[in-house]
C-alpha positions as CSV (number, residue, x, y, z in Angstrom):
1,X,0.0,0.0,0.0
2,X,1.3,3.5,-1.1
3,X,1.7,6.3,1.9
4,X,-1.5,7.9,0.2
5,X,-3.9,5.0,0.2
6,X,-2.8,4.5,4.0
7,X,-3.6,8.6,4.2
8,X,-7.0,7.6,2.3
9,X,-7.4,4.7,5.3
10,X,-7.5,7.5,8.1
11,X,-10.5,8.8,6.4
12,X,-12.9,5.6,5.8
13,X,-16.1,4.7,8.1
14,X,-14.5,1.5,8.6
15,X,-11.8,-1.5,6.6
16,X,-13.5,-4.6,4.9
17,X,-10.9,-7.1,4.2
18,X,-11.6,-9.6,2.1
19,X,-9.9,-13.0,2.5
20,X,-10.3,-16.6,1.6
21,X,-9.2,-19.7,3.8
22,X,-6.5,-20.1,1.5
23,X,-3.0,-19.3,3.5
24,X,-1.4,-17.1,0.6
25,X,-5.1,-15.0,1.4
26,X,-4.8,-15.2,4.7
27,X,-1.2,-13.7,4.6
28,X,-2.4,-10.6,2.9
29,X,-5.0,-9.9,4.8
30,X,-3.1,-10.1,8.0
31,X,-0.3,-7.9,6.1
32,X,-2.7,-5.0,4.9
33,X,-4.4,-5.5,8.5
34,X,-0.9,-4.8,10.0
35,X,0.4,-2.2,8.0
36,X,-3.0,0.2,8.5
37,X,-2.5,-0.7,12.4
38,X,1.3,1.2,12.1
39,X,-0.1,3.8,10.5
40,X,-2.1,4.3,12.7
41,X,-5.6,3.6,10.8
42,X,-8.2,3.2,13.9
43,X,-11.3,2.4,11.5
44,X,-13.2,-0.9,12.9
45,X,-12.1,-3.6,10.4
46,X,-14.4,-6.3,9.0
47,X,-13.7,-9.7,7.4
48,X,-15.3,-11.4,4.4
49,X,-14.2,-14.6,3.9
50,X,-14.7,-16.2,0.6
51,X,-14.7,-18.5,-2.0
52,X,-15.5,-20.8,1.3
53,X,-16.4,-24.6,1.0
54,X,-18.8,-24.6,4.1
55,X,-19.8,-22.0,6.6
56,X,-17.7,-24.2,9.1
57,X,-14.8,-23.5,7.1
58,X,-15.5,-20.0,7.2
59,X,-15.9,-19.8,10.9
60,X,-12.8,-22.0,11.5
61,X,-11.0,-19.2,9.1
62,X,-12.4,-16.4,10.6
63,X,-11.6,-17.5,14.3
64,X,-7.8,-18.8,13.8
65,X,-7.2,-15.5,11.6
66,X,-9.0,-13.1,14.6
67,X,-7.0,-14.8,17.3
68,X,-3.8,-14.0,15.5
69,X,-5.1,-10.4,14.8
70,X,-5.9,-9.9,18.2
71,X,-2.8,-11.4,19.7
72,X,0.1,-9.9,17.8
73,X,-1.6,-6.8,16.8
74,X,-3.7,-6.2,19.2
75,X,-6.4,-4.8,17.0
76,X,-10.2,-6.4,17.3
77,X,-12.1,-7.7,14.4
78,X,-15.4,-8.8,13.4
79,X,-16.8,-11.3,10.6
80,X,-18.8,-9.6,8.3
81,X,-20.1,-12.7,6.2
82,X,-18.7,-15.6,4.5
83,X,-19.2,-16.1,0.4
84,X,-19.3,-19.7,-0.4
85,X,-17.5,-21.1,-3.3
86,X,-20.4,-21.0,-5.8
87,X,-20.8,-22.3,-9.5
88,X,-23.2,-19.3,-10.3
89,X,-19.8,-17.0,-9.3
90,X,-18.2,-18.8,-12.4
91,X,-20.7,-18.7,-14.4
92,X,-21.7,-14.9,-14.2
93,X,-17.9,-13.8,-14.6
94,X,-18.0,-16.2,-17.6
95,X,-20.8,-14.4,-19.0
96,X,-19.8,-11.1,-17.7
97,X,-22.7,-10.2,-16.0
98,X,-22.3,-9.2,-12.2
99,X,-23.3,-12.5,-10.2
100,X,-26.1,-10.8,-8.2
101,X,-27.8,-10.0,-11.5
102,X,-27.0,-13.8,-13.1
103,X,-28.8,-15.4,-10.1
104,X,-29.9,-13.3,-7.5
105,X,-30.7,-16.7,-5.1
106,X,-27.5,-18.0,-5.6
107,X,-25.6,-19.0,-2.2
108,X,-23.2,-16.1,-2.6
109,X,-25.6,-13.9,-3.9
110,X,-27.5,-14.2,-0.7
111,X,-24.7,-14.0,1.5
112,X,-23.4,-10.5,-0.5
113,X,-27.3,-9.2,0.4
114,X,-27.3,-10.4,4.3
115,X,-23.8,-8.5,4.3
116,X,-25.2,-5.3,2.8
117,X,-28.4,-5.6,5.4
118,X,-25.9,-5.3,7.9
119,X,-23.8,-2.9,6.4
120,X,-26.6,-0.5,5.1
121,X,-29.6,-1.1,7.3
122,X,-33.3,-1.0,5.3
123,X,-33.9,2.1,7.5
124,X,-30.8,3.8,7.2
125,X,-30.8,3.3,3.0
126,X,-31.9,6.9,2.6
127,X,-30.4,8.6,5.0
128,X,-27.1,11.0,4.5
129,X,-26.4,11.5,8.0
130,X,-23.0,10.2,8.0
131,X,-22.2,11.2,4.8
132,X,-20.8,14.4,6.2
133,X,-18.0,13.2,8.3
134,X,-16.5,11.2,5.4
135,X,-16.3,13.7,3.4
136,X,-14.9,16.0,6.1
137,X,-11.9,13.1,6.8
138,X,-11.4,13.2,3.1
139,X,-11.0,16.7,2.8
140,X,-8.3,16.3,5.5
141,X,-6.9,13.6,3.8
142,X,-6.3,16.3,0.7
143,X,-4.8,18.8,3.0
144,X,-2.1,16.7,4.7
145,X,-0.6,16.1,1.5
């Protein structure tokens, strides 16, 4: 990550890191994880693990890579939702249409909706209340330079 996308971090709501059980993944995650902890970054991180082959498997992820987190960084993260491996993933990209569209009930379709309900709740989809105070980080992001 470049100094000014660890800049752009200081300004963000919250990190989603995306991750999948496999270790080269895992690796990354916990690198980008560590490297916005030295700078410094104090948005609440959430995890996505994907491409999973059973929620178990997710959870098992998810718990082993939070327990390292937590113990040699000492920074606290949560699981956001885990996106099973899904054929209908394959399919879509091979027909270049965004999954959710391809087949909106697909497993991983589902799970990328529960996430968003918990991201965005129903209630809160119109409202531009915390708009402001992104944009107000970002402008100080601008003037640090």
């Amino acid at each position: 990550m470049s100094e000014s996308v660890l800049k752009f971090l200081k300004a963000v709501d919250e990190m989603i890191v995306v991750t999948t059980p496999e270790p080269t993944s895992i690796t990354d995650a916990y690198a980008a994880i560590k490297l916005a902890a030295s700078y410094s970054v104090s948005a609440p991180v959430r995890l996505i693990i994907n491409k999973t082959l059973s929620e178990k498997e997710g959870n098992q992820t998810y718990e082993r890579f939070n327990r390292a987190v937590q113990q040699f960084l000492n920074v606290s993260i949560s699981l956001l939702g885990i996106v099973p491996d899904d054929q209908a993933v394959q399919k879509a990209v091979n027909r270049q249409i965004p999954f959710l569209l391809q087949d909106p009930k697909s497993k991983a379709s589902t799970s990328l909706v529960d996430m968003v309900n918990i991201l965005v709740p129903q209630d809160d989809r119109t409202a531009t209340n915390t708009q402001g105070m992104f944009i107000r980080r970002l402008k100080r992001f601008f003037l640090e330079r």
